[in-house]
C-alpha positions as CSV (number, residue, x, y, z in Angstrom):
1,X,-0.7,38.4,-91.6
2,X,-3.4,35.7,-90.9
3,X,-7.0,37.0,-91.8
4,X,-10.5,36.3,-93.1
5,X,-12.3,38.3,-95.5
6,X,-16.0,38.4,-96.3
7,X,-17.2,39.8,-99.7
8,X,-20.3,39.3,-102.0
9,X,-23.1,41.0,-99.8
10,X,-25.3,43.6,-101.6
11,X,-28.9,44.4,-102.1
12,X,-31.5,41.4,-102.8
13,X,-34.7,41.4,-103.4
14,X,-36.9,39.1,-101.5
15,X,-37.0,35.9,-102.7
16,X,-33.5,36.5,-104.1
17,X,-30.4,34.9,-103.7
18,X,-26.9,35.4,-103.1
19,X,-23.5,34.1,-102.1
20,X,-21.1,35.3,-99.5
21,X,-17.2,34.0,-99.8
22,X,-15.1,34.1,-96.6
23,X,-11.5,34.0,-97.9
24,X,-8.6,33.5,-95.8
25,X,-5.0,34.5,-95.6
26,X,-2.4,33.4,-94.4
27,X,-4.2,30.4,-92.7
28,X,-5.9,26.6,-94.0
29,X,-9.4,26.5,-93.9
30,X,-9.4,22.5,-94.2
31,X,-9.9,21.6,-90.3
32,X,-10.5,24.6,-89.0
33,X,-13.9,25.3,-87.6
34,X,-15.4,28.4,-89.1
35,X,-19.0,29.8,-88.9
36,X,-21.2,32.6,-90.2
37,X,-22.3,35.0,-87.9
38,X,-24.4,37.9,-88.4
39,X,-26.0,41.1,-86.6
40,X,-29.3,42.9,-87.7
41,X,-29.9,47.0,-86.7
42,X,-30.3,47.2,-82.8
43,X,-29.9,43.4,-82.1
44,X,-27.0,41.2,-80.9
45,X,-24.9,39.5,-83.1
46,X,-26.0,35.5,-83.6
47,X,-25.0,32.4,-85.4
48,X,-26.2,31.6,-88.8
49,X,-24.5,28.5,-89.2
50,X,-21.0,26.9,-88.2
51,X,-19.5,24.4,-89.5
52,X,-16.9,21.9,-87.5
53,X,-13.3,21.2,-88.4
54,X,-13.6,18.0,-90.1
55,X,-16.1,19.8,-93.0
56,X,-18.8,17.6,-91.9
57,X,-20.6,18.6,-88.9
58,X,-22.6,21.3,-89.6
59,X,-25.4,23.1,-87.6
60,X,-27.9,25.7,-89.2
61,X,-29.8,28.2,-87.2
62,X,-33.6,27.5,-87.6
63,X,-34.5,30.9,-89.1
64,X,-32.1,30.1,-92.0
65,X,-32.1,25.9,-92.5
66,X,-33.2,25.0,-95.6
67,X,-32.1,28.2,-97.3
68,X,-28.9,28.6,-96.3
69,X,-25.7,26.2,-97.3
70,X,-22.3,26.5,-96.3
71,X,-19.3,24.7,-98.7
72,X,-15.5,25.0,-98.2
73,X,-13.6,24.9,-101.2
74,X,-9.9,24.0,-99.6
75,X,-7.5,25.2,-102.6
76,X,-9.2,28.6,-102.5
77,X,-8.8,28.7,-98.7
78,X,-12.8,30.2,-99.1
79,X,-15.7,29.2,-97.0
80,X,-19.0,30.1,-98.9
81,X,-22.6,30.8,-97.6
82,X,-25.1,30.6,-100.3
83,X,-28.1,31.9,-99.5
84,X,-31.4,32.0,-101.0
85,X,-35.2,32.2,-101.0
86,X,-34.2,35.7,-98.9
87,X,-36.1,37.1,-96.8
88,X,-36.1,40.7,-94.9
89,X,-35.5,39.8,-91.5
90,X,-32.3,38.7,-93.2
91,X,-30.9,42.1,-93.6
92,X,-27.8,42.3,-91.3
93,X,-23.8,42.4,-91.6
94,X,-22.4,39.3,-92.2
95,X,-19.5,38.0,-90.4
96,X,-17.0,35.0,-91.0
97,X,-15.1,33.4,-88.0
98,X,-12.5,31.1,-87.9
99,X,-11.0,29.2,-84.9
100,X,-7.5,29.9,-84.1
101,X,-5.7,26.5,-84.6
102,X,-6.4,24.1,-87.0
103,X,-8.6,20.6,-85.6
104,X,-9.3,22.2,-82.8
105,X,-13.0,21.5,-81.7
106,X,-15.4,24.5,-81.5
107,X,-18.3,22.3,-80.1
108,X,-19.8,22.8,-83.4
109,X,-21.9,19.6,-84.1
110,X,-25.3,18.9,-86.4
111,X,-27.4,20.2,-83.4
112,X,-25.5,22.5,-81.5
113,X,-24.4,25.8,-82.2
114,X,-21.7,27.5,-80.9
115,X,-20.2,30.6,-79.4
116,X,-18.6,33.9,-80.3
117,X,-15.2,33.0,-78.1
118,X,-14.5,29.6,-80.0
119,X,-13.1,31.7,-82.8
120,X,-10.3,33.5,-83.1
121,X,-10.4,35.1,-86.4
122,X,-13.0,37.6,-87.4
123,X,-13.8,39.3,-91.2
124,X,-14.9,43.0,-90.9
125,X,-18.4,41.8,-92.4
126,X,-20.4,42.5,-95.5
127,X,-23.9,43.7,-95.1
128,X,-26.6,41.9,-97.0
129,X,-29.6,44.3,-97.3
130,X,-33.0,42.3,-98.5
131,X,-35.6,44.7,-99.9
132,X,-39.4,43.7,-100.3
C-alpha cells in the first residue's frame, strides 16, 4: 500500500514551536514533489509550502515564510515542516501531499505555488491548535 502519514501536531502556545513529519510508505520521497497543505475552521484548504522534486525549489506561503521550513530526510522516506515563532491564525489540520510519480514536475518553483490536483497522495492530517 503506497501512503503518506502526518504526525507530530498538538497544542502550542503562541510563540511556540513544533515539528510535523510526513512519512511515506511504500513510496520514495527523493524526487517526488510534496507540499504541506492546511485548512483552518470554516475556510478552504491552502498551501503552506511545497517543495519541488529535485529537493531544491521550494516556495513558502507569505503568512508562514520565515517561520516555517521544510527538510526531506530521504532514508526515513519523511518530509518535515518545522514550524515556529506560532501564531493563532495557525490553528488548522495539517495535510502532507505527494505527487503520484517520482520527477514528475508539480509547477512547484521558489515563487509559485501550486495546486491541490498536482498531488496524488494525501495524509489524513494532524491538527495543530495554537493557543494565546
Amino acid at each position: 500500500q503506497f501512503h503518506v502519514a502526518e504526525s507530530g501536531g498538538g497544542l502550542v502556545q503562541a510563540g511556540g514551536s513544533l515539528r510535523l513529519s510526513c512519512t511515506a510508505s511504500g513510496l520514495t520521497i527523493n524526487a517526488r514533489g510534496m507540499a504541506w497543505f492546511r485548512q483552518a475552521p470554516g475556510k478552504e484548504r491552502e498551501e503552506v509550502l511545497c517543495i519541488a522534486y529535485n529537493g531544491i525549489d521550494t516556495f513558502y506561503s507569505e503568512s508562514v515564510k520565515g517561520r516555517f521550513t521544510a527538510y526531506r530526510d530521504i532514508a526515513a522516506s519523511t518530509l518535515y515542516l518545522q514550524m515556529s515563532s506560532l501564531k493563532e491564525e495557525d490553528t488548522a489540520m495539517y495535510y502532507c501531499a505527494a505527487a503520484e510519480y517520482v520527477r514528475s514536475g508539480t509547477g512547484c518553483t521558489t515563487s509559485s505555488a501550486t495546486s491541490e490536483s498536482a498531488y496524488y497522495f494525501w495524509g489524513q492530517g494532524t491538527q495543530v491548535t495554537v493557543s494565546s
